[in-house]
Backbone as CSV, one residue per row, in Angstrom:
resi,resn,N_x,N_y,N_z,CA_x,CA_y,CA_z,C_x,C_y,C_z
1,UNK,-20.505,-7.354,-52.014,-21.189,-7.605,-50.765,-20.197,-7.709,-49.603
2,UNK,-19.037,-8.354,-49.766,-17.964,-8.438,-48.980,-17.604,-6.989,-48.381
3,UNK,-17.672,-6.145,-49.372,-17.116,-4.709,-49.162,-17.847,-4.074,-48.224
4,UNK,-18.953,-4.159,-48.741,-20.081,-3.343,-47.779,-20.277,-4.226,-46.071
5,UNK,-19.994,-5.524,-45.743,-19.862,-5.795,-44.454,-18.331,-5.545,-44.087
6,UNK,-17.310,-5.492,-44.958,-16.015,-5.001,-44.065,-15.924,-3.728,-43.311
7,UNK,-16.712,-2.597,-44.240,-17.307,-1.264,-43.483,-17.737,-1.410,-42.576
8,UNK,-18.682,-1.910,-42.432,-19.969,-2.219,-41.647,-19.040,-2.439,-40.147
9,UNK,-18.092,-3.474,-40.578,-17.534,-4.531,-39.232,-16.555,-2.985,-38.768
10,UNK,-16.064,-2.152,-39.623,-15.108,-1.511,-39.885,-16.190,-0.202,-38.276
11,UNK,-17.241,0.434,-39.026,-17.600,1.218,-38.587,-18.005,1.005,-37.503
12,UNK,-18.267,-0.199,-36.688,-18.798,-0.969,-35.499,-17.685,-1.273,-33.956
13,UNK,-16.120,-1.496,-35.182,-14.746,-1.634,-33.893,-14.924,0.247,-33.647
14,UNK,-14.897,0.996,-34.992,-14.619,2.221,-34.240,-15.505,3.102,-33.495
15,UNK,-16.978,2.739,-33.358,-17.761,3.117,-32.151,-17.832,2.802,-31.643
16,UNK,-17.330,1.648,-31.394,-17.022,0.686,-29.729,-15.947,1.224,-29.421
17,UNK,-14.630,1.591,-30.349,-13.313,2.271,-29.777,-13.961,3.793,-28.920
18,UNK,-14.616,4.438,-29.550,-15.158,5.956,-29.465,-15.760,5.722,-27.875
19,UNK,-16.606,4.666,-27.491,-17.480,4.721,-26.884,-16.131,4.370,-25.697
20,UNK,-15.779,3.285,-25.755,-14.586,3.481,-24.704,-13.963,4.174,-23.981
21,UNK,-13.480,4.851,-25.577,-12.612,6.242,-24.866,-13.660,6.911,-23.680
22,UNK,-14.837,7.681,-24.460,-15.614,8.549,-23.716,-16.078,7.533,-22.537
23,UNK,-15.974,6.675,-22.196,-16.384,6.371,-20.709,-15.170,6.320,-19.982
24,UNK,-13.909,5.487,-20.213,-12.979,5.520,-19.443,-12.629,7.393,-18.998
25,UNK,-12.626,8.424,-20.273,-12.580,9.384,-19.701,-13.391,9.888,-18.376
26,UNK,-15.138,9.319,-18.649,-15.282,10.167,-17.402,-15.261,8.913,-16.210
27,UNK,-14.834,8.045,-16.376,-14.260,7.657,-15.013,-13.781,8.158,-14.272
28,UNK,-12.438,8.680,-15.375,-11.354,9.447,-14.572,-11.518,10.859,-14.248
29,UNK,-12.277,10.802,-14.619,-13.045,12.542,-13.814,-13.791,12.530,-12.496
30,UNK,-14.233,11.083,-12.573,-14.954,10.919,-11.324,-14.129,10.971,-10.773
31,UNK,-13.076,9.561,-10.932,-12.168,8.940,-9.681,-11.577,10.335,-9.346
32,UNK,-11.011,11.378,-10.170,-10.189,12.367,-9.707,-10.840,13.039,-8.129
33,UNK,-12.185,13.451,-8.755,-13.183,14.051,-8.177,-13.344,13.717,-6.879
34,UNK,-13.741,12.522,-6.713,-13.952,11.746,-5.515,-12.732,11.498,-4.378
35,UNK,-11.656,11.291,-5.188,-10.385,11.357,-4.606,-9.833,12.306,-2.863
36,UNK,-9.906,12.371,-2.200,-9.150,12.821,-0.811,-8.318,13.303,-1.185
37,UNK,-7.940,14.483,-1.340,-6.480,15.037,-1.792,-6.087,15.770,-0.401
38,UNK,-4.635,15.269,-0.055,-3.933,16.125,1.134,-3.316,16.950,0.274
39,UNK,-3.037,18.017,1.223,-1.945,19.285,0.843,-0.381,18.421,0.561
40,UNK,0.313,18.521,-0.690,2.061,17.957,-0.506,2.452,18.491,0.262
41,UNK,3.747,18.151,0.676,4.432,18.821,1.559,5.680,19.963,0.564
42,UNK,5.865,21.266,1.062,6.269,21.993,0.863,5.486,23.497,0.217
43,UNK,3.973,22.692,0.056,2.959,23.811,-0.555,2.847,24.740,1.013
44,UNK,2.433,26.620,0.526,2.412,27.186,1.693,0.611,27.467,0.785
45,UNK,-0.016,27.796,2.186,-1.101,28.562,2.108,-1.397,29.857,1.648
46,UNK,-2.218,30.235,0.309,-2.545,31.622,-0.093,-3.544,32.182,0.649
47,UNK,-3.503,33.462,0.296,-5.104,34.021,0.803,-6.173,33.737,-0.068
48,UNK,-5.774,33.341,-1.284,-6.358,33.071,-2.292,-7.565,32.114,-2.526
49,UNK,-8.959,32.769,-2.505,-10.434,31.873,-2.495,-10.564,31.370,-4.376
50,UNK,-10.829,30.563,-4.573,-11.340,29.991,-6.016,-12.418,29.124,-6.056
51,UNK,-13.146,29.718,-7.108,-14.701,28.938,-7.364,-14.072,28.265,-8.543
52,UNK,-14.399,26.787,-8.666,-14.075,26.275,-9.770,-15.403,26.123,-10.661
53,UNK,-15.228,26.702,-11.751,-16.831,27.063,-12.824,-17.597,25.621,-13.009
54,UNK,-17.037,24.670,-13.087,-17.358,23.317,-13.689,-18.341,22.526,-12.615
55,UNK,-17.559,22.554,-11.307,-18.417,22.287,-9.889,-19.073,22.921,-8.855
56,UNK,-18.962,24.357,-9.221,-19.191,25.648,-8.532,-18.456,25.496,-6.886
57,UNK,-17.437,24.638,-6.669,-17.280,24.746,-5.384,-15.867,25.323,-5.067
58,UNK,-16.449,25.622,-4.160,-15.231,26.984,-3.388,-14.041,25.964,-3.208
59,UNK,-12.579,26.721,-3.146,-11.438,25.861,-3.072,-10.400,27.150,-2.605
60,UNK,-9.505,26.533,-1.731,-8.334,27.307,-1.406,-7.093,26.930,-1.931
61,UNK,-6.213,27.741,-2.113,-5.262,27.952,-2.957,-4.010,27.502,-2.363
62,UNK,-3.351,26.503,-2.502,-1.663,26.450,-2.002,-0.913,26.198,-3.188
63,UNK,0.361,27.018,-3.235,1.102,27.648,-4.002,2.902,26.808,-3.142
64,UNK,3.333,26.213,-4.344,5.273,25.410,-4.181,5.898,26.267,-4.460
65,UNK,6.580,27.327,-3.641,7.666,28.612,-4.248,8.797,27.768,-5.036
66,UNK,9.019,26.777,-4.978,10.300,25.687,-5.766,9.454,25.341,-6.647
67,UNK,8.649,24.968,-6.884,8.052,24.441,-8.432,7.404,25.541,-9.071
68,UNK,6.608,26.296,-8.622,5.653,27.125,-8.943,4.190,26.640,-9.249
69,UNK,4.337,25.452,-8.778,2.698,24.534,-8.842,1.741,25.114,-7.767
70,UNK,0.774,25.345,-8.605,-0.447,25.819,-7.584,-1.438,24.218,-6.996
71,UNK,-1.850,24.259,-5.461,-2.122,22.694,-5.195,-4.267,23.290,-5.064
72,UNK,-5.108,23.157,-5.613,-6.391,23.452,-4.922,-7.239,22.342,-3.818
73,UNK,-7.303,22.846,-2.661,-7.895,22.342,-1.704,-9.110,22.748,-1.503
74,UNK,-10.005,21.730,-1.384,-11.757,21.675,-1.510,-12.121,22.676,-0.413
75,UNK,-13.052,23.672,0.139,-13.323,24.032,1.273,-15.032,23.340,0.907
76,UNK,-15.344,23.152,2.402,-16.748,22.801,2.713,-17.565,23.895,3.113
């Protein structure tokens, strides 16, 4: 009987662990989301238009010739 509630207690920390994870994740999808992002400094402007598939919203492209990091800026 012992055995079968150590599972029990067992299977209960790790869907509370599970459930955690998956919310703190989409927190941080929000917070990202929501976030104000300025351009860094040293990014130059592309001609480059991008639809991002996930939010369907249009975004412009700045590109770090020293890093090679691409930066995406929201358009309205």
């Amino acid at each position: 009987m012992l055995g079968v509630a150590l599972i029990a207690l067992y299977l209960l920390v790790m869907a509370a662990v599970i459930f955690g994870v998956f919310q703190f994740t989409a927190w941080m999808r929000t917070y990202r989301m929501r976030k104000t992002a300025q351009v860094p400094p040293g990014f130059r402007l592309t001609s480059e238009i991008y639809y991002d598939p996930t939010s369907g919203k249009k975004q412009r492209v700045w590109y770090n010739d020293k890093t090679g990091e691409r930066f995406y800026e929201t358009v309205e």
